[in-house]
C-alpha positions in Angstrom: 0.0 0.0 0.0 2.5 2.5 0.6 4.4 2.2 -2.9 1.1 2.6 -4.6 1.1 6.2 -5.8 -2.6 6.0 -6.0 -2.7 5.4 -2.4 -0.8 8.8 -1.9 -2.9 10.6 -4.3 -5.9 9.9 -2.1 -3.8 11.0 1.3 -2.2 14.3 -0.8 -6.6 14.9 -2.0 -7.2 14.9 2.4 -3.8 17.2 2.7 -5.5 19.5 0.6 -9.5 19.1 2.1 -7.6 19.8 5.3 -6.3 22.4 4.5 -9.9 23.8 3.0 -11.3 23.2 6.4 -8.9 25.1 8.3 -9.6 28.2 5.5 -13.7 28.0 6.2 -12.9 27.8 10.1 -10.9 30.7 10.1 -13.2 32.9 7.6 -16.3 31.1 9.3 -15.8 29.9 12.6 -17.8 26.8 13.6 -20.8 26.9 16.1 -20.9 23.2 16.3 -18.9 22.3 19.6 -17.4 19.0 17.7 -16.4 21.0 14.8 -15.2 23.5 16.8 -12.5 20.6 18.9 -11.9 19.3 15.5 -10.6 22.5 13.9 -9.1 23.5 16.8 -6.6 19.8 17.1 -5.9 19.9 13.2 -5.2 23.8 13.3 -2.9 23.0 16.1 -1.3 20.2 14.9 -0.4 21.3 11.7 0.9 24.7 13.2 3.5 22.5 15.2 3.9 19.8 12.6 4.6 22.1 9.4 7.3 23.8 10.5 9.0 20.5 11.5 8.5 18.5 8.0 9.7 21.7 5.9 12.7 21.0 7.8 12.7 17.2 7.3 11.6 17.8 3.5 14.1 19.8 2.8 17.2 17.1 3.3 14.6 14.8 1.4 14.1 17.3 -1.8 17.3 18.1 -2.0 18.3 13.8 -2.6 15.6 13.5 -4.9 16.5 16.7 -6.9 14.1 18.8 -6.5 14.2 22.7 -5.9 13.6 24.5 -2.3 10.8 26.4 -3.7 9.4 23.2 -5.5 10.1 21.3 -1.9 8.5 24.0 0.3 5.4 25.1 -1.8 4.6 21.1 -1.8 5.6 20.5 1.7 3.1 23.2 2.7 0.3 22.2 0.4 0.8 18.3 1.4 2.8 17.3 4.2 4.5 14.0 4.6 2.3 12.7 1.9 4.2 14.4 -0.6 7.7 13.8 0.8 7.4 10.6 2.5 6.7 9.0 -1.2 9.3 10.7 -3.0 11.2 9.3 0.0 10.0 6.1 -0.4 10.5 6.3 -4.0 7.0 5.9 -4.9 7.2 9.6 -6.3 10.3 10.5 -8.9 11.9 14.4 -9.2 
């Protein structure tokens, strides 16, 4: 499962839908209490875990051949389900 690129396609597609609901909770804050808990752990932990993986990615990027810009636009947009397959090899520069 993970050297199947269509496996990380679907994981990079929920990078990206997280990434929407953070967006409508900060323009729209949620009333809903769960919502609410929920957009307050995934805000948080992608505030603490971004910063972390652009550091990690950048070592991995730079092995695969890929530019810094090209490495930290895509590390922002998609976390480790960008770099962890070009890691993996699943992914080619």
């Amino acid at each position: 499962m993970l050297k199947s690129r269509g496996f990380w396609y679907l994981m990079m597609a929920g990078a990206v839908l997280g990434w929407v609901f953070i967006v409508v909770g900060l323009v729209r804050p949620f009333r809903n209490e769960t919502l609410k808990k929920l957009w307050k752990s995934l805000a948080l932990t992608w505030l603490v875990g971004h910063p972390l993986e652009l550091v990690l990615s950048r070592g991995i990027g730079a092995a695969a051949g890929v530019s810094p810009a090209h490495t930290l636009v895509k590390t922002i947009v998609y976390g480790f389900t960008w770099w962890l397959p070009v890691r993996l090899g699943v992914f080619k520069a």
